[in-house]
N, C-alpha and C positions, 0 to 999 in steps of 0.2 A: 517116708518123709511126712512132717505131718503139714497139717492146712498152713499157710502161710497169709491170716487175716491182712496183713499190712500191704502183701503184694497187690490182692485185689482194689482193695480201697486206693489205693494209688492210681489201678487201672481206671477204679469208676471218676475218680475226680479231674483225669485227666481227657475223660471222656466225656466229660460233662460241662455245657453251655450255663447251665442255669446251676445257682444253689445246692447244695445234694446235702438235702435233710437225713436226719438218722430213720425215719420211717420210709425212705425210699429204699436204705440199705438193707433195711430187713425185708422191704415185697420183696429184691431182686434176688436173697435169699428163698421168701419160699417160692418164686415162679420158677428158681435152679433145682430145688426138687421137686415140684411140680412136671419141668422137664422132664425129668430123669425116671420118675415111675409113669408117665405117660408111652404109652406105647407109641411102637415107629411105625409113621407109615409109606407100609412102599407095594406102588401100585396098585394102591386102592386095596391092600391087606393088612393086618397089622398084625407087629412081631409082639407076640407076650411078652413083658420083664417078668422076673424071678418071682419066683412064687413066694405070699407073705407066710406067714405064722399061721395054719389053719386051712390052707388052701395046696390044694392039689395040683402035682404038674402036669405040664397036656404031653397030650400023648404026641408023639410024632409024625400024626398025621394032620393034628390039629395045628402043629407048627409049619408058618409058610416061611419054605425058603429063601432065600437071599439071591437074586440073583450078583454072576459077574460082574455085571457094568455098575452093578450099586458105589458109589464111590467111600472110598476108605472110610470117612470122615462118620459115613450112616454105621458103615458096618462094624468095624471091629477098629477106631480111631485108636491111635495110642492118646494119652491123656495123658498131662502131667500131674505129678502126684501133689506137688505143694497147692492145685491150685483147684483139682474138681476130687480131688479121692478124700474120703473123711471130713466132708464139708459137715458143719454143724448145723443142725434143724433151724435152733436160733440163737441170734448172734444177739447178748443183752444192749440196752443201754451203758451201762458202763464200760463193757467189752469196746464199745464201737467208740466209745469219748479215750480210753484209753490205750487207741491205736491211732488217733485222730493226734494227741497230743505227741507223741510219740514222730509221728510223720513231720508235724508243726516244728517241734525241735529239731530235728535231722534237713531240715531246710534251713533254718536261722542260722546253725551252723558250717551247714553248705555256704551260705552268701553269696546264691549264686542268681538271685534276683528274683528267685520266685519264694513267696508264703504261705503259705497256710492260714485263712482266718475263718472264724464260726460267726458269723451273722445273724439277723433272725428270722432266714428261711433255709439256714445249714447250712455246709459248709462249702468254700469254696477254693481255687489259688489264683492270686491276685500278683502282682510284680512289687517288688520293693518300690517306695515312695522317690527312692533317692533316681528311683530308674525313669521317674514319670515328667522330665523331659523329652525323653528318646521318646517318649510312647507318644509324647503330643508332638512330637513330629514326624514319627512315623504317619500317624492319622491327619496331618495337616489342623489341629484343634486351638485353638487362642488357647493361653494360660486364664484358668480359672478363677471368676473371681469370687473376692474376699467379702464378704459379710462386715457393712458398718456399724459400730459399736451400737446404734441405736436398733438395726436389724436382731443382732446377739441378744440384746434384754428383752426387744419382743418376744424374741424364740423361746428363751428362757422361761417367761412369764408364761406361753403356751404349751411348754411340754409341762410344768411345777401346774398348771391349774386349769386342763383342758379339760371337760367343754369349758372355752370361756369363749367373751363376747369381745368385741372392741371395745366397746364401753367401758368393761372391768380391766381390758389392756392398759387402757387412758387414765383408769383414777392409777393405778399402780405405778404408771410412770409418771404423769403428771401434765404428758404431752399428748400431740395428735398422734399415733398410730399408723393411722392409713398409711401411708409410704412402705413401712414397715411392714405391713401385714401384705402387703400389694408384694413386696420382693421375695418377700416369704411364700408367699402360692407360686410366683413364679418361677421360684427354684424349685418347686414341689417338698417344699422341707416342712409345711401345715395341707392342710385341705379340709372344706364346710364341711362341720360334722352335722350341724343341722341345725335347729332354731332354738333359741330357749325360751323356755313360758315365761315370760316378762312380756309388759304393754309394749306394741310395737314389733315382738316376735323377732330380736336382733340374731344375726346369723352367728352359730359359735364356730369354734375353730379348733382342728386339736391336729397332733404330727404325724406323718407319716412314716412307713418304713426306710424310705430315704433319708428320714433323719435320724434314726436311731444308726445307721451305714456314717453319715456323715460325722457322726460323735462316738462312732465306734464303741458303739452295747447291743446287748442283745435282745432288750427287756427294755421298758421303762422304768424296770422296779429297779434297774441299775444306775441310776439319777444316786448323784450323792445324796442323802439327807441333810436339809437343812438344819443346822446348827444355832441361827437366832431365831427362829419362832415354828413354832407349831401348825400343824395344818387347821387345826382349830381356831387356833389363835388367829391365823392369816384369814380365814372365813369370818371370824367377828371384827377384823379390822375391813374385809372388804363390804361386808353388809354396810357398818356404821357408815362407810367412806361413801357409798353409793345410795345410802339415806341420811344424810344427816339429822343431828337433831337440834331445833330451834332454840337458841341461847335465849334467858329473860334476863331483866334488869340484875337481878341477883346472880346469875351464872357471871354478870359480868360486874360484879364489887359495884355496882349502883343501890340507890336507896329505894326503897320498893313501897313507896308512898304514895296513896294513889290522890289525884286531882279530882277535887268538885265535878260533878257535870251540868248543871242547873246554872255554870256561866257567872256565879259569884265567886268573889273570890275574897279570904280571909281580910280584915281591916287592919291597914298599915298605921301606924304609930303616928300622930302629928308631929314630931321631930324630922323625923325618917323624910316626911313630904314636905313640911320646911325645906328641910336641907338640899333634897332635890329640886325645885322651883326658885331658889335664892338666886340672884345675880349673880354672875361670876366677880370673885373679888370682895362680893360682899358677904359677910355671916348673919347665918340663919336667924330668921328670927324665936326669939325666945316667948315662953309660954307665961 
């Protein structure tokens, strides 16, 4: 019978607390033959394995025996064939995604509450969403809460433009941040990436693994692409936005004339100053 990859990987996922990356699955590959050509040892002797390609067998007096009470399991175990005979050196990258995928489908159509999802620390099985009533009362846990629309565009703005600062948060939205960025560390969905070279040294921000789990990706690079503007583009609207630049009389359809400064000023028309000093009711006098 030959190997049966699906069986085991089943065995490790359901043995497993944490994540199980595709580089876990391959050490526990080679430490199974690592095993397996390591010699046994029993009471402080050790049994040869099989001689390689090249290498001569021991004689019989070089082989220690076995005793009696050795228990079956050292000596001569029966083993199953699908699951330690014809293991393969190395199990690929692809190999292990396309047993993984395989297991993920034969669950969904199970719908028997457990899933299959790939993360971005591999994979793991989780319960159906539809289950995670039962599971918050099983655990005695409050229902979770929800993210307010102003928490959502901060987050947004920090996974599209991390490192970024509060500051760059604030021209973007237009409002104060702080709130926002305060629920956001306390979910663990951002955390201080570090400072940036700007006056003042403002803390920047960028997300964590928690949040790529909570929007379910495995990568950042899995962010939809933005469809109105470019990352370019959005870099020279946030420079411009966080330096502006000083409008003159001409930026603003004024006349760009400039005024004496010697405190004189051009000679008004003797009508003009008639007309203004006359009586009310009375007209000006004439020249």
């Amino acid at each position: 019978m030959a190997f049966n990859l699906k069986k085991v990987l089943k065995a490790l996922l359901l043995s497993s607390s944490q994540p199980l990356a595709i580089k876990d699955i391959q050490a526990a590959f080679t430490r199974f033959h690592a095993s397996v050509s390591a010699p046994v040892q029993v009471d402080g002797g050790a049994v040869p394995t099989e001689p390689t390609a090249g290498e001569t067998a021991p004689t019989a007096e070089a082989v220690v025996p076995l005793p009696e009470e050795v228990p079956e399991t050292v000596a001569e175990a029966p083993e199953d064939s699908e699951l330690y005979q014809d293991v393969p050196t190395l199990v690929t990258v692809t190999q292990i995604r396309e047993v993984m995928d395989e297991i993920a489908a034969e669950m969904r159509a199970a719908d028997q509450g457990l899933l299959l999802i790939e993360g971005s620390n591999g994979y793991r099985l989780v319960t159906q969403p539809r289950f995670a009533r039962w599971v918050r009362i099983l655990r005695a846990e409050p229902p979770p809460l929800k993210l307010s629309q102003s928490s959502v565009e901060t987050l947004a703005i920090v996974a599209y433009r991390q490192p970024v600062t509060r500051g760059e948060i604030e021209t973007v939205r237009g409002v104060s941040a702080e709130a926002g960025v305060n629920k956001l560390l306390e979910r663990e969905l951002i955390y201080v990436v570090g400072r940036a070279d700007l006056p003042g040294r403002p803390i920047q921000y960028g997300t964590t693994d928690n949040f790529l789990e909570f929007v379910g990706i495995k990568s950042l690079d899995e962010l939809p692409a933005s469809d109105v503007l470019s990352s370019r583009q959005i870099d020279e609207w946030l420079a411009n936005a966080m330096n502006p630049t000083k409008l003159g009389d001409t930026d603003m359809g004024l006349s760009n004339e400039e005024l004496p400064l010697d405190g004189t000023a051009a000679p008004v028309e003797a009508p003009v100053v008639a007309a203004v000093a006359a009586p009310v009711g009375e007209p000006p006098a004439t020249a």
